[in-house]
MILO-972632 format. One line per 8 residues: their letters; for each residue x, y, z of C-alpha. Coordinates in pm, 1 decimal. Each point is the difference from the previous one (the first is absolute). Layout:
N
A = X,Y,Z; ...
//
This chain:
461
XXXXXXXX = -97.0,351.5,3229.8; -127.4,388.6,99.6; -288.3,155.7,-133.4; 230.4,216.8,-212.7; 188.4,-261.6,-143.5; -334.1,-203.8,-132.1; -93.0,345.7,-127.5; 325.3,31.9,-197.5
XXXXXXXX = -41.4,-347.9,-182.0; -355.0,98.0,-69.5; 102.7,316.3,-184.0; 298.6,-185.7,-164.3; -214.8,-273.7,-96.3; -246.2,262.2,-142.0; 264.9,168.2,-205.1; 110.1,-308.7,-131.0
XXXXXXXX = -357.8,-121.9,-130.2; -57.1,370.9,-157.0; 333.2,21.9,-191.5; -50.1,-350.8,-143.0; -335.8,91.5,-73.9; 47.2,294.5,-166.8; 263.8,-147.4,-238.2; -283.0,-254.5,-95.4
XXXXXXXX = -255.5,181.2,-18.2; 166.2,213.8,-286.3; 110.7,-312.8,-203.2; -343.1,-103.3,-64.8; -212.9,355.4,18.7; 261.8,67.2,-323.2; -110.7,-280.4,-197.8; -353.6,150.2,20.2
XXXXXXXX = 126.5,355.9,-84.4; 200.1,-91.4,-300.5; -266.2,-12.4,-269.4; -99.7,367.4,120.0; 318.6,127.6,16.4; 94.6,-119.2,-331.7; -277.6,145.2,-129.3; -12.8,374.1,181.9
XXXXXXXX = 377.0,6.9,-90.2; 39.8,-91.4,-345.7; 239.0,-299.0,89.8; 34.0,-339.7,-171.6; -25.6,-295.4,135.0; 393.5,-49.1,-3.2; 49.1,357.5,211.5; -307.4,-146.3,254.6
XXXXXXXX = 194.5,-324.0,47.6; 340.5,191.7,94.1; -223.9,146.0,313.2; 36.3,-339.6,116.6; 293.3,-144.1,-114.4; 205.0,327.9,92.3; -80.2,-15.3,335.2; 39.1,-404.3,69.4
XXXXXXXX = 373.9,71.9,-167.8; 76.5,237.6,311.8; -163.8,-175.3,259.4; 173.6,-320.9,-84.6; 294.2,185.7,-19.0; 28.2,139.3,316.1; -159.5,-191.9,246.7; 313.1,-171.1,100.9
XXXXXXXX = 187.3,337.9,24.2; -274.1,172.9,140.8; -4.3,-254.1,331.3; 394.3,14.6,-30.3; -48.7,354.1,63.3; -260.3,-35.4,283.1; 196.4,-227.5,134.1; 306.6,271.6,66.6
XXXXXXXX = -176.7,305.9,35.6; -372.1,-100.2,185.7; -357.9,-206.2,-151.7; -182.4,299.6,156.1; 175.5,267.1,-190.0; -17.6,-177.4,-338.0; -332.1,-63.8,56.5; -89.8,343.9,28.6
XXXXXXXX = 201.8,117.8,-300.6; -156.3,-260.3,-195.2; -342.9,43.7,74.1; 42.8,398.2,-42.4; 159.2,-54.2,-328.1; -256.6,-279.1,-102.8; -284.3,294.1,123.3; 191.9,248.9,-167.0
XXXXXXXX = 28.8,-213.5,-343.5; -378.6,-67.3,-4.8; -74.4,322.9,12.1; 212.7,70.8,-294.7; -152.3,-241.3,-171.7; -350.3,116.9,43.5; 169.0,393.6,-152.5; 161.5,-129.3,-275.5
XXXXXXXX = -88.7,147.4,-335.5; 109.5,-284.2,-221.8; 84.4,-394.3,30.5; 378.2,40.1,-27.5; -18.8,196.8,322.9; -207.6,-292.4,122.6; 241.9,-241.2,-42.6; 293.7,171.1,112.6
XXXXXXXX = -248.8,76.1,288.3; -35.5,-353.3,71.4; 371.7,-71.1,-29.5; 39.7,232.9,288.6; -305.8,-158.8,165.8; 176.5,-343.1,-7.1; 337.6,149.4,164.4; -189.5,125.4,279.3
XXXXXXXX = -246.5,-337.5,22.5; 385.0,-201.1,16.2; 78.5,185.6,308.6; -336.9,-8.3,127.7; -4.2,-383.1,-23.9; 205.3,-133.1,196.6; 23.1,246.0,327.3; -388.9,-163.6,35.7
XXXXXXXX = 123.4,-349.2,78.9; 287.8,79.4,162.8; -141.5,244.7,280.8; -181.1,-293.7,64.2; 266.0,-198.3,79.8; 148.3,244.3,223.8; -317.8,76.2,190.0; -132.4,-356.1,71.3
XXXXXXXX = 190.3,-305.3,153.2; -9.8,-353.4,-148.9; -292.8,-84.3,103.0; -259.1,256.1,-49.4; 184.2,40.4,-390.3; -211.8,-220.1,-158.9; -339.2,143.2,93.2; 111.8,376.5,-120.8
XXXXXXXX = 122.4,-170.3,-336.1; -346.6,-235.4,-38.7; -188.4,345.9,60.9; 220.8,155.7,-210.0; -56.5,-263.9,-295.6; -381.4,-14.7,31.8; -17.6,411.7,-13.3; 236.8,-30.4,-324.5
XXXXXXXX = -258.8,-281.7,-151.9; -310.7,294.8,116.4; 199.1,251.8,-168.3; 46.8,-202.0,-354.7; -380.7,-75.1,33.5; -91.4,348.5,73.4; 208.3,143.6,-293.2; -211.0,-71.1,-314.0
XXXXXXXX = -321.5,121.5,218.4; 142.8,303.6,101.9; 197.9,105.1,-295.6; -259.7,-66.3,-214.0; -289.4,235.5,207.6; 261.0,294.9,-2.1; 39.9,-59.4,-403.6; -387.1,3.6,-8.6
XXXXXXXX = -41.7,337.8,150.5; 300.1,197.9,29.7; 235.7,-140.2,-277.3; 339.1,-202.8,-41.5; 200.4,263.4,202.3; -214.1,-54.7,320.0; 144.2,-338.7,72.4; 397.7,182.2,62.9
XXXXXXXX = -205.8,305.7,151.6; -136.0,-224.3,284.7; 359.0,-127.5,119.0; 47.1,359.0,81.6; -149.7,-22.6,333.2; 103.2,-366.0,79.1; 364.6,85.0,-61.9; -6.3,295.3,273.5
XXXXXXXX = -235.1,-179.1,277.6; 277.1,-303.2,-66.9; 289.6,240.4,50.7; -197.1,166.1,292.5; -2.9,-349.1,151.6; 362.7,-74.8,-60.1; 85.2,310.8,221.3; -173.6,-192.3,274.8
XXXXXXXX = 194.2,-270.1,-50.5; 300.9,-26.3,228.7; 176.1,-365.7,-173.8; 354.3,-17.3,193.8; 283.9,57.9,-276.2; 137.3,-307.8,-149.8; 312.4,-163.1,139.3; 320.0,116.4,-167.9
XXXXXXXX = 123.8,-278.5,-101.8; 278.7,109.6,-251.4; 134.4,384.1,-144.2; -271.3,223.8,-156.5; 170.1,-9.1,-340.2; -219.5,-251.3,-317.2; 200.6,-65.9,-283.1; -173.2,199.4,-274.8
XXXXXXXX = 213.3,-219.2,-275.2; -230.4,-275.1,198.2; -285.4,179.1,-8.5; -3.4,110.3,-328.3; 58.5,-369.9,-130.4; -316.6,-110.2,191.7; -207.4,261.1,-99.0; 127.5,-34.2,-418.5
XXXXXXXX = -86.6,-388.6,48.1; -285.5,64.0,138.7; -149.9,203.9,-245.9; 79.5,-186.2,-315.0; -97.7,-345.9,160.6; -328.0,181.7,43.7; -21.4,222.3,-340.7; 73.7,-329.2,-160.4
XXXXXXXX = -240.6,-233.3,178.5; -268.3,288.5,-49.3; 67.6,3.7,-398.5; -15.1,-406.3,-0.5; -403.0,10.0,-113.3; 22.1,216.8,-288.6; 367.3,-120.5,-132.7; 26.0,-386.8,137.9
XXXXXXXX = 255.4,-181.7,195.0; 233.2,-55.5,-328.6; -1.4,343.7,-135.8; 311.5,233.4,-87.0; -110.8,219.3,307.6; -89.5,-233.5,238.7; 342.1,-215.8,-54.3; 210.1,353.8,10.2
XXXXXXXX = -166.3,79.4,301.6; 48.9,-316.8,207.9; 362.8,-3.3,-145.7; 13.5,327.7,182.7; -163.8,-127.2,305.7; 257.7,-295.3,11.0; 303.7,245.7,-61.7; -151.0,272.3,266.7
XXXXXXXX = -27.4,-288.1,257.3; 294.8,-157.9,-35.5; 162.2,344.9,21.3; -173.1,91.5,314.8; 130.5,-343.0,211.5; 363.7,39.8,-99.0; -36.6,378.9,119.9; -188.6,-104.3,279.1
XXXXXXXX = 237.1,-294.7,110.8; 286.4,263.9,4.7; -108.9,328.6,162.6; -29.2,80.9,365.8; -340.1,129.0,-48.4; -186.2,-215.4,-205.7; -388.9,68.6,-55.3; -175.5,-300.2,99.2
XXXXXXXX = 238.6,-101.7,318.0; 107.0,-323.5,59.0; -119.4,-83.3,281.4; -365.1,4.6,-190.2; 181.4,-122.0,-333.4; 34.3,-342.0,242.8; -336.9,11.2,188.8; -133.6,-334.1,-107.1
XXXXXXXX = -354.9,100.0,146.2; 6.5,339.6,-166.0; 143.1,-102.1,-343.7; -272.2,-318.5,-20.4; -283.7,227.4,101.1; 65.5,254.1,-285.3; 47.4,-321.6,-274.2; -370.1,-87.4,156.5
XXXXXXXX = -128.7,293.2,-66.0; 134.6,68.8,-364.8; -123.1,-301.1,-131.6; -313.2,-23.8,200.7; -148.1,376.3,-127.3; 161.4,-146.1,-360.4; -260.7,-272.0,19.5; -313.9,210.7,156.5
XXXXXXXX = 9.9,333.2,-216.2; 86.6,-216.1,-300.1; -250.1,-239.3,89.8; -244.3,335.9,41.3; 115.7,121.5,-321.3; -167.4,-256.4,-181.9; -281.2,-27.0,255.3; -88.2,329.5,-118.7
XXXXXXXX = -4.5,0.8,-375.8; -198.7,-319.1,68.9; -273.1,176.4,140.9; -1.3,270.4,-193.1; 58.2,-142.4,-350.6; -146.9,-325.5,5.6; -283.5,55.0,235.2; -80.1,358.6,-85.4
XXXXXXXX = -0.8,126.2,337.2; 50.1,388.8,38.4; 240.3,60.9,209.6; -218.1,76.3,341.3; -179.6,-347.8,-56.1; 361.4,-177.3,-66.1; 137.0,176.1,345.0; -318.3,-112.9,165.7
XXXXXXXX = 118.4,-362.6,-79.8; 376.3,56.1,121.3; -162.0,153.1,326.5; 54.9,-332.8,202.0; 381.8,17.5,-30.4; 34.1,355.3,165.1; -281.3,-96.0,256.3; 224.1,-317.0,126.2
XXXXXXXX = 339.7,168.8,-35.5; -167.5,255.7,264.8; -158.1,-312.5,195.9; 290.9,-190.6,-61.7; 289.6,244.1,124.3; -81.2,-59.0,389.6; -41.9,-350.1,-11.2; 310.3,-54.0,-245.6
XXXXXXXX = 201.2,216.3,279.0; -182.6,-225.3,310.5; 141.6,-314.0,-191.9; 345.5,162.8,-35.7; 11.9,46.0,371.2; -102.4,-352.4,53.1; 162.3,-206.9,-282.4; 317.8,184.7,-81.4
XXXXXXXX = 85.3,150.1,-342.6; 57.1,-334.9,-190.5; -349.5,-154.5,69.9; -180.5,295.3,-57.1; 146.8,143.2,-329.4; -20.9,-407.9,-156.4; -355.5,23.4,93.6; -47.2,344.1,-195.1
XXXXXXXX = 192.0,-96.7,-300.2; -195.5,-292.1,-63.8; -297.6,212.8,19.9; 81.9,267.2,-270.3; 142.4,-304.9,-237.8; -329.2,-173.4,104.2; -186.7,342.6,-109.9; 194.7,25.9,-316.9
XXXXXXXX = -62.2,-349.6,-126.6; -400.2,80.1,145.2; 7.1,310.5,-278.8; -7.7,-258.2,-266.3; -325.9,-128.5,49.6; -111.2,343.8,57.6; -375.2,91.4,-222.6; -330.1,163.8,71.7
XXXXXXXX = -92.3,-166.7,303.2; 43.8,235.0,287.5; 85.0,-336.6,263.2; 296.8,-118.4,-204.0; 142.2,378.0,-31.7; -53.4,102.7,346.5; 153.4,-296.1,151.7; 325.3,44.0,-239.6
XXXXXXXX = 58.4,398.2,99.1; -53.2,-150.0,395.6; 262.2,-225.9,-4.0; 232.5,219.6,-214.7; -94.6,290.5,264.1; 88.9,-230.3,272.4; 300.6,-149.9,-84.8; 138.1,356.0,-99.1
XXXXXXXX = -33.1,117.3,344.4; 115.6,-257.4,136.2; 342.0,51.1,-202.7; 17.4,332.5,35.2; -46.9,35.6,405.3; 274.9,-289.9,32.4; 271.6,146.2,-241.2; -68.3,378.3,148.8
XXXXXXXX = 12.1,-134.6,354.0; 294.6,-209.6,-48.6; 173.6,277.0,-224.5; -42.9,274.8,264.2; 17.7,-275.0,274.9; 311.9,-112.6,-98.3; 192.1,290.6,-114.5; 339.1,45.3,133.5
XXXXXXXX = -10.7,311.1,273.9; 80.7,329.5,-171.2; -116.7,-144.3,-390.2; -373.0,22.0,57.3; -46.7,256.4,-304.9; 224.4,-196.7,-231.9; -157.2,-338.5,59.1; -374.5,194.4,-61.6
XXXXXXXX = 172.9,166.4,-310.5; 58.0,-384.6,-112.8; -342.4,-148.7,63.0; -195.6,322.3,-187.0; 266.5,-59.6,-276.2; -118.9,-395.1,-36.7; -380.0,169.5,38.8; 51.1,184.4,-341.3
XXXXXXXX = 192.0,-198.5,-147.0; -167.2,-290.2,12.1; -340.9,98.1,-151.3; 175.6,172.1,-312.5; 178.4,-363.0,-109.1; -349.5,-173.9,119.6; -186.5,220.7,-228.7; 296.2,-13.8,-321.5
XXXXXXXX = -70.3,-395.5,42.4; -367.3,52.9,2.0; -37.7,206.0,-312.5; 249.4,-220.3,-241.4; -137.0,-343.5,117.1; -388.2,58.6,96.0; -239.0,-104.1,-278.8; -246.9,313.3,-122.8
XXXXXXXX = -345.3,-14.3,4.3; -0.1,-344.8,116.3; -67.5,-149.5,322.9; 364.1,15.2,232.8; -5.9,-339.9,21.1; 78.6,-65.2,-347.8; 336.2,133.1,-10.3; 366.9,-52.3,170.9
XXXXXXXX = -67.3,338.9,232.9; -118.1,-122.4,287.4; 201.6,-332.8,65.9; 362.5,226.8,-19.2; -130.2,231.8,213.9; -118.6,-251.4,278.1; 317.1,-163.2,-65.0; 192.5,293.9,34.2
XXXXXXXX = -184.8,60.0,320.9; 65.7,-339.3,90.1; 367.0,37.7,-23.0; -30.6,204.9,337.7; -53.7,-275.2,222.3; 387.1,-85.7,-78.1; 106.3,335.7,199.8; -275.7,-51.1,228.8
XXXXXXXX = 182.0,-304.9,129.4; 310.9,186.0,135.6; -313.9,267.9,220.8; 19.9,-104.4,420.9; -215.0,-290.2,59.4; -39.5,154.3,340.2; -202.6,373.6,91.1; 233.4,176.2,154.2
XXXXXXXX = 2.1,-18.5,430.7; -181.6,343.1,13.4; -259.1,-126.1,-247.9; -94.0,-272.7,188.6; -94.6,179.6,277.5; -230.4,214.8,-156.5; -233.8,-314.8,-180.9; -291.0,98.9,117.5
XXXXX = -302.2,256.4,-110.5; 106.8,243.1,-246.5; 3.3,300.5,90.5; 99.2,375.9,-88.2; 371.8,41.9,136.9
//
């Protein structure tokens, strides 16, 4: 390999960790800004929740469309439209004279963060071979886990001293030196594969399911699972879906393309993942109103106590991607699930003591990792040549998905102001999480033959 080319991976490595980061980063920084902005703007706390909910409805939307569309046209230039838009959005944001032009702002913000998304993983995948793949996606991982930790700090030091509006105003600048990366970046074009054209009858089936699977799951907390909304909507789910594979099984150009439909490694990595982040952010979910409500810890002190889980998700993602290169997919990702369903049922002895708490966020943080560099590596690993967007669409799709149903289970079954072992919570969600080692079963049991070569001290590719 020439200087150059190590160079090039570098950069596209770089661009990859900063465009994952970013859209991180700005998940949690806003849950820190939203008292404020409800407050300078006038907004109830209805309106503030829509700056959320409106933009997880279009990124889970259009993920799958938006690496569809990389896939055809090139990861490098919707990476660069996305990030400019995402830039462009913030900055809106941080103008806007009253919360409705928030939230529209933040509808726009998700579009752009859907075709932002995906381009990261999959200019991976066409910038390093098999066997360097898993150490760009265990960096990757631990910079996403930094990012999540970071967000509460940071977002809540720019509320302190310059206001709610400072946390959009500081993606400004990390939108255009991402873009001024991605003009470095020179990915080869994706293999066509198949005509240009994506069914938009396809497209927008996927994108209508999408959204109401997610409005509904969102709306499961305040309403319940048997309520007149919640039953209309998952009606409407069932009918969007079952809409969608008919049209899909009969056009030319379907969406998600069969060739990925029927890739068993792909297809069990994403069930992985949805049920695994189901488990941990509904597990978290309860975690947290633990600490707050029952111990009376202020929010710094109850982050203080979650700390370990981000520190061994950022320890954890080069040794989980070391063990993938020695142990193949199947070992590795039974080892990890065990560990987040071992940190789950750990959460119900949770209490003051800092030894008990500590060691429950660890193994949590380390069995997440562990999932999540196995299914990334396998998912971009494994993706069929030419469908590298599509298949990264997929796995961001499970990523929000996933939480929202964890968290609609956590708030109807977890007991309040009680300890979370006392209620049904936390044993569905770690067997919910559980129910991932059945897909884990049909992963390689083997690394792949570049892997293997490349066992030995990590390194940066």
């Amino acid at each position: 390999m020439t200087g150059a080319e190590t160079v090039r991976r570098r950069v596209v490595l770089l661009v990859s960790v900063a465009g994952a980061m970013i859209v991180a980063l700005d998940g949690t920084v806003l849950i820190v800004a939203q008292p404020g902005m409800r407050r300078d703007l006038g907004a109830s706390v209805a309106q503030v929740q829509w700056t959320s909910t409106g933009y997880l409805l279009a990124v889970a939307a259009l993920l799958v469309i938006a690496g569809r569309l990389g896939d055809r046209y090139g990861h490098t230039r919707l990476l660069l439209t996305g990030v400019l838009g995402f830039g462009a959005a913030s900055a809106g944001i941080a103008l806007a004279p009253g919360v409705g032009w928030v939230i529209g702002l933040r509808v726009v913000q998700g579009v752009f963060g859907a075709l932002l998304q995906p381009a990261t993983l999959a200019l991976l995948r066409l910038a390093y071979p098999a066997g360097r793949l898993g150490t760009a996606v265990a960096i990757r991982t631990g910079a996403i886990g930094v990012a999540a930790a970071a967000g509460p700090v940071l977002g809540g030091a720019l509320v302190a001293h310059l206001g709610w509006r400072a946390v959009f105003v500081v993606n400004v600048p990390v939108a255009l030196a991402i873009a001024a990366l991605t003009f470095a970046v020179r990915s080869p074009a994706p293999p066509r594969t198949e005509p240009r054209r994506i069914g938009l009858t396809g497209a927008a089936l996927l994108a209508a399911a999408l959204a109401v699977l997610v409005h509904t799951v969102v709306g499961v907390p305040s309403r319940g699972w048997t309520a007149a909304p919640t039953l209309l909507g998952s009606g409407a789910v069932i009918g969007l879906a079952a809409a969608l594979v008919l049209r899909e099984r009969r056009t030319a150009h379907p969406i998600v393309p069969p060739v990925v439909a029927r890739s068993v490694p792909v297809m069990a990595s994403m069930a992985i993942l949805l049920v695994t982040t189901c488990g941990m952010f509904g597990a978290l979910f309860v975690a947290t109103f633990f600490l707050q409500d029952v111990l009376r810890l202020g929010p710094f002190a109850a982050g203080l106590r979650v700390l370990p889980l981000t520190a061994l998700m950022v320890l954890g993602a080069p040794v989980a991607g070391a063990a993938l290169r020695r142990y193949g997919p199947r070992r590795t990702v039974v080892a990890g699930i065990l560990l987040v369903v071992l940190g789950i049922v750990g959460m119900s002895r949770l209490g003051p003591a800092w030894a008990v708490t500590g060691a429950t966020f660890a193994v949590l943080g380390a069995g997440f990792a562990t999932v999540m560099v196995t299914t990334t590596g396998t998912v971009v690993g494994d993706a069929p040549p030419g469908y590298a967007g599509v298949v990264g669409g997929l796995k961001q799709t499970a990523m929000n998905i996933g939480p929202a149903f964890g968290i609609a289970v956590a708030a109807t079954m977890m007991p309040l102001g009680m300890a979370p072992g006392r209620g049904p919570a936390l044993a569905v969600l770690a067997g919910l999480t559980a129910l991932g080692l059945l897909p884990a079963a049909l992963l390689p049991t083997r690394p792949s033959p570049g892997a293997r070569r490349n066992t030995g001290r990590l390194r940066v590719p």
